[in-house]
C-alpha positions in Angstrom: 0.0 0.0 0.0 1.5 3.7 -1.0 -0.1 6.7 0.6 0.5 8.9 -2.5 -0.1 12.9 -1.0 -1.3 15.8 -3.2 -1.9 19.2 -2.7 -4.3 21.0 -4.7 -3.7 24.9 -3.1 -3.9 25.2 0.9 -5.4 21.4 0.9 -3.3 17.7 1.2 -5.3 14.5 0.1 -3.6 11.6 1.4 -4.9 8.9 -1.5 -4.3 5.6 -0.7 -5.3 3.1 -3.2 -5.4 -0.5 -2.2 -3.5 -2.9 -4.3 -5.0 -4.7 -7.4 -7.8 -2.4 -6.9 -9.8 -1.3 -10.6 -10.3 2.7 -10.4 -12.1 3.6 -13.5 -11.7 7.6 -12.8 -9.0 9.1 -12.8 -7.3 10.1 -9.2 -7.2 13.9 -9.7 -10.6 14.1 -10.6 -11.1 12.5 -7.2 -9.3 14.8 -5.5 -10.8 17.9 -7.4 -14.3 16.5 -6.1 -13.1 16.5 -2.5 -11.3 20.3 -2.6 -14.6 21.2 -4.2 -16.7 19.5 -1.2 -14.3 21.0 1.1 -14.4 24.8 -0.5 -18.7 23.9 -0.3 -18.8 22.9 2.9 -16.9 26.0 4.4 -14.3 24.0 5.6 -11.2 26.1 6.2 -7.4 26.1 5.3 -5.2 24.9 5.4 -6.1 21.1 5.9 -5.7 17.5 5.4 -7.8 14.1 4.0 -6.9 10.8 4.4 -9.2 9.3 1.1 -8.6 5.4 1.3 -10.2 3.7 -2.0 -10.9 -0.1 -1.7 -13.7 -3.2 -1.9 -16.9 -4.4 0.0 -14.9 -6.8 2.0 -12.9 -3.3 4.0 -16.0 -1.6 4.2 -18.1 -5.0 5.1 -15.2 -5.4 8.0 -15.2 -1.3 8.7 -19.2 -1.1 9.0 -19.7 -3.9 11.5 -16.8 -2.9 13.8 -17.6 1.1 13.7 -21.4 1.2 12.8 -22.8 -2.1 14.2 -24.1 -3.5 11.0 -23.4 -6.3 8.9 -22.6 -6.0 5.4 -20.8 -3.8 3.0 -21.6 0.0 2.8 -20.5 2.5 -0.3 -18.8 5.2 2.2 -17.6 5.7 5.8 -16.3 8.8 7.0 -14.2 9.1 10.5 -14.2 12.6 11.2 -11.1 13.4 13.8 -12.8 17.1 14.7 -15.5 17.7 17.3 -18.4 18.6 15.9 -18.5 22.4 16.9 -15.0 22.5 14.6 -17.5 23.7 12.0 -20.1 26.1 12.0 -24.0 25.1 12.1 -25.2 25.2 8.9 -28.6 23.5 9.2 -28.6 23.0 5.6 -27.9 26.7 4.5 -24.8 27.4 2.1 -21.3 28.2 3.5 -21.5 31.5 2.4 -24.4 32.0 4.5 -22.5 31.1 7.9 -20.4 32.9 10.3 -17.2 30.9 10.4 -16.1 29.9 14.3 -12.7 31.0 15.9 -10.3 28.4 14.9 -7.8 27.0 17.4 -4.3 28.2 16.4 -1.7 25.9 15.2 1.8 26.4 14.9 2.9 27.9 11.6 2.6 25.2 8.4 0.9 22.8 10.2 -2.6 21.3 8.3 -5.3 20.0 10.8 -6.1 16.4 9.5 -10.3 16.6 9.1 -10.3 12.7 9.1 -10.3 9.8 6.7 -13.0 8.9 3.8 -13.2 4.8 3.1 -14.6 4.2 -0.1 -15.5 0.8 -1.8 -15.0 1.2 -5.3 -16.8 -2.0 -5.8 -20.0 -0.8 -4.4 -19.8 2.3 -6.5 -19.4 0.3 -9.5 -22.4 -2.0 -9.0 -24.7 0.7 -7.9 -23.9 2.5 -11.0 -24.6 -0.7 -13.7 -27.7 -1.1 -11.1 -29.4 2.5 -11.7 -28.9 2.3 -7.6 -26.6 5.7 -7.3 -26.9 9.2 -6.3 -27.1 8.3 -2.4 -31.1 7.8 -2.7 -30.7 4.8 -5.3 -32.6 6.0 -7.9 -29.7 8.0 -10.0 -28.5 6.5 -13.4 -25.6 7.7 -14.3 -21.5 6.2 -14.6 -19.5 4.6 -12.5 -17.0 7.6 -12.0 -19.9 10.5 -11.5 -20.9 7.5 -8.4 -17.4 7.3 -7.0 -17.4 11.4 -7.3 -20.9 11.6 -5.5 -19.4 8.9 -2.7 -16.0 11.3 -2.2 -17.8 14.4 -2.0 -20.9 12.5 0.5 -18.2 11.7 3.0 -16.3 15.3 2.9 -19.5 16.7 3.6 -19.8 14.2 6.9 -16.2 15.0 8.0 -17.6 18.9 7.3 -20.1 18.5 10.2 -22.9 17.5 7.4 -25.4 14.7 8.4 -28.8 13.3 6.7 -30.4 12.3 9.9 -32.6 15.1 9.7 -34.7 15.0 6.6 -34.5 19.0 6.1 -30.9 18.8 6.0 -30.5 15.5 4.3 -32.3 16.9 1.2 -29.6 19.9 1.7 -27.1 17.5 1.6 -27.7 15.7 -1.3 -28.3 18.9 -3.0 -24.9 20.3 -2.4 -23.6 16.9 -3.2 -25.0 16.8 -6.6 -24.0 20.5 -7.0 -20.0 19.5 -6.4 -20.6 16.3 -8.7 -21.7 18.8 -11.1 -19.3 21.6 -10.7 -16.4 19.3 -10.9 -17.9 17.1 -14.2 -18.5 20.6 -15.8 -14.5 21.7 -14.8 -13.4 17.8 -15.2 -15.0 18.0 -19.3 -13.4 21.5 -20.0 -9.9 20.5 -19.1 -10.4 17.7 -21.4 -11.3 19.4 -24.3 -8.7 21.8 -23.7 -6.2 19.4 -23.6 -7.2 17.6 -26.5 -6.7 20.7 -28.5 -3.6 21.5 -27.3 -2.1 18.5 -29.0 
């Protein structure tokens, strides 16, 4: 297992990728989804992810042992900050919140927000299914699922939660609005780069 770190401005994404694993998406594009869940959620920078891509059997193992249930999830998220780390947002924008008073860190050093577990297995199969889009009714690829999964369990290390319907539909609105933003940036940079050759 490598831990491969990037840094996409004042944010690191530890992306570990477990061996022999199939990731049909490129790993920037994963990362790009989580900044852009990050910058949505009001997180603030510096900071840094631990994103750890893998199969039903990790998450299977991972769901009984944290969550008390059997079987394999699509997305875990162990958040390391208190809750009150983030401002309450009770489903309004970032923009629309007062940011709280962060605690002060010596000079270059990145609070870690906590780790994201994602079965890439589970993503795939909802896809083919017409299962995705967190409510199980989206059809749509295998990569815009994986996306949706990364940016659902940044939102959950952001303070976000779907217990409460209200803010569960804000949720999964702000999810699909990162899925979107990034697709939209993800298409231009390939065009671009098509022409430049």
């Amino acid at each position: 297992m490598t831990v491969r770190a990037t840094y996409a401005g004042p944010w690191r994404v530890d992306l570990e990728v477990r061996p022999g694993l199939f990731l049909p998406i490129a790993r920037s594009v994963l990362v790009r989804t989580l900044v852009t869940a990050l910058e949505a959620a009001g997180a603030t920078p510096p900071a840094s992810i631990g994103l750890i891509l893998t199969d039903d059997g990790e998450l299977a193992a991972l769901n009984a042992q944290h969550m008390g249930s059997g079987g394999p999830t699509d997305v875990l998220s162990f958040p390391l900050l208190p809750p009150g780390s983030f401002p309450a947002h009770r489903g309004r924008p970032a923009t629309d919140r007062p940011m709280p008073a962060a605690f002060p860190l010596p000079p270059r050093v990145r609070p870690h927000l906590g780790d994201i577990v994602v079965s890439v297995e589970r993503a795939i199969e909802q896809a083919r299914a017409g299962r995705g889009g967190q409510t199980g009714d989206v059809r749509w690829t295998a990569n815009d699922e994986l996306r949706l999964l990364v940016a659902h369990g940044t939102l959950h290390l952001c303070g976000w939660d779907h217990a409460d319907p209200d803010e569960g539909d804000a949720m999964r609105a702000l999810e699909h609005g990162v899925v979107g933003d990034s697709s939209t940036r993800d298409r231009r940079e390939t065009v671009s780069q098509s022409r430049g050759r």
